[in-house]
N, C-alpha and C positions, 0 to 999 in steps of 0.2 A: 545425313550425318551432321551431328551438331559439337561443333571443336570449342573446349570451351581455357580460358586460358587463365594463372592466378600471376599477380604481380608477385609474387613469392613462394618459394615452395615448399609448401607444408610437408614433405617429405611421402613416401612409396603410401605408408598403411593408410596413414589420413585419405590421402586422397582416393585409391581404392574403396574405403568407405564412404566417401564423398559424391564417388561416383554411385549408389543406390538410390540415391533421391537425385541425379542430375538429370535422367533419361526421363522416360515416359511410357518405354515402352514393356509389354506386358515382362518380357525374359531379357535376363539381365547375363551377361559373358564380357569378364573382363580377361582380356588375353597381357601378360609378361610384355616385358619390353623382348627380353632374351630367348621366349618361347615362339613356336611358329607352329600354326596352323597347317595340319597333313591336306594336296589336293582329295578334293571329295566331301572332308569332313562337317564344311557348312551346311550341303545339302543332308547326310546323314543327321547330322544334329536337328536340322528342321523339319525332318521326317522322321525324328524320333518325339519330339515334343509331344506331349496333349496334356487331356485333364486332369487324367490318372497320376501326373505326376507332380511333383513342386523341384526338383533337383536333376538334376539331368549330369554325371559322372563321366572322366573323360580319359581316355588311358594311353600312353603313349605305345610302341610296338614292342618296348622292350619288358612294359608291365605285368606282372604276372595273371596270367588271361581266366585263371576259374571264375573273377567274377564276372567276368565281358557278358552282355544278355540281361544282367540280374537284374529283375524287379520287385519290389516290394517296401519292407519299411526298411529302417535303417538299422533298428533292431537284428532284423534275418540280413542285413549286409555283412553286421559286424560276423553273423557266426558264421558266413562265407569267408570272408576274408577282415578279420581285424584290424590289419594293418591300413586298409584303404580307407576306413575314416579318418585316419592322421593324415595318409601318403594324399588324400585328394582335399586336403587344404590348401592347396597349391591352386590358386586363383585362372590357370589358365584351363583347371581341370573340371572345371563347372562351369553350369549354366542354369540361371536359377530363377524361379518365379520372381518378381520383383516384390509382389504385392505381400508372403511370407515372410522375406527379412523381416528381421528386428534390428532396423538399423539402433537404436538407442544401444543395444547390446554390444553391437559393433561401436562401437564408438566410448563405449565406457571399458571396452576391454582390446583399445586400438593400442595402447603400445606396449601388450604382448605378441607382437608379430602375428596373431593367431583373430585381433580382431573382426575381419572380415567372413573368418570364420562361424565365431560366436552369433553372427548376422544368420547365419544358414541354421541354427539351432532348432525352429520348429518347423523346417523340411524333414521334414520326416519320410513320405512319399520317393523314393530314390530309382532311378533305373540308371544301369551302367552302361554306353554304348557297346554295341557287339564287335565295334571294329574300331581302330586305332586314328586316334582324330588328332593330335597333339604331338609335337618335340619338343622336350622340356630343354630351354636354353641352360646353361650353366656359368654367363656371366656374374651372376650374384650366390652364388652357393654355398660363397666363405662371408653371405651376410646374413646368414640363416639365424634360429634362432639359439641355438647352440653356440653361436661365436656373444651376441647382447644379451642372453641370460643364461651365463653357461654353470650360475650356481642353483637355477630354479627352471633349467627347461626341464625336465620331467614334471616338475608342479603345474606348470605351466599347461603344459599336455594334458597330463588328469581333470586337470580344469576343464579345460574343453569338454573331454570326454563326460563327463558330469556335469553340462551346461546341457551336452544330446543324451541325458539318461540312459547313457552305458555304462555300464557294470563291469568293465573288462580293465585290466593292469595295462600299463604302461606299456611294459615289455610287449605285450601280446601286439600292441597297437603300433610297433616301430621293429616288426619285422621287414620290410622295404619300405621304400620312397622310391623316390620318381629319379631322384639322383643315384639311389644305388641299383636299380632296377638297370641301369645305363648304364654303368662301369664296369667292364669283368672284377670278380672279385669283392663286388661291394655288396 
């Protein structure tokens, strides 16, 4: 383990980003302060890895399970389930080839909440774990991006979606999250 420390701090998205060039190592998992890791899920996660894939997808137990298993492009993810390309922007919900980011991308579109994201843009390659590896904390929930761009997060979103050459509406893509997945009623 390498701890690395800034005399000031550049706030959550930067350094998330910052973190794809700090490591070395070939697959990149940056876990939430507020999210916790289910027992098991390490070794599931590194017994799912290989070559076949660049994205590796993570789902908590309350997530809606049709795509649990799913492999292939990201394209056949969406028309599994559209909402989990939005719902698994969630940093703690991936595991990702290092060497595919695009960190430039990430870092030219870091304060739309979503930069980190933009990074995972030509992962294409996706498989969803089968079983439930993540608890999504919910310390920061009210600092999503809905509360910092709450006159352009749907633009915002579309963006993305058109960064990964899908084709699909907003709406389609913001049927759950990881937060409402969790909440009766949400």
């Amino acid at each position: 383990v390498e701890y690395g420390h800034r005399e000031s701090n550049i706030g959550g998205d930067p350094n998330i980003v910052r973190g794809f060039t700090a490591g070395t190592g070939e697959w990149l998992w940056v876990i939430g302060d507020d999210d916790a890791v289910l027992p098991g899920a390490v070794d599931a996660v590194l017994a799912a890895l290989d070559d076949e894939i660049d994205r590796l997808i993570l789902l908590s137990p309350q997530a809606p399970s049709k795509s649990r298993g799913y492999r292939g492009s990201l394209h056949g993810l969406a028309e599994v389930d559209p909402s989990l390309v939005i719902a698994a922007t969630l940093i703690s919900a991936n595991v990702v080839r290092r060497q595919g980011c695009d960190v430039a991308a990430a870092w030219d579109k870091v304060d739309t909440h979503y930069g980190h994201a933009h990074a995972w843009k030509n992962l294409r390659r996706v498989k969803v774990l089968n079983q439930a590896a993540i608890i999504v904390g919910t310390k920061h929930a009210n600092e999503g991006i809905e509360d910092r761009f709450a006159n352009r997060a749907g633009l915002v979103k579309q963006e993305l979606l058109y960064a990964y050459e899908l084709d699909i509406p907003v709406e389609s893509a913001l049927h759950w999250n990881f937060l409402t997945a969790q909440h009766p009623g949400g």
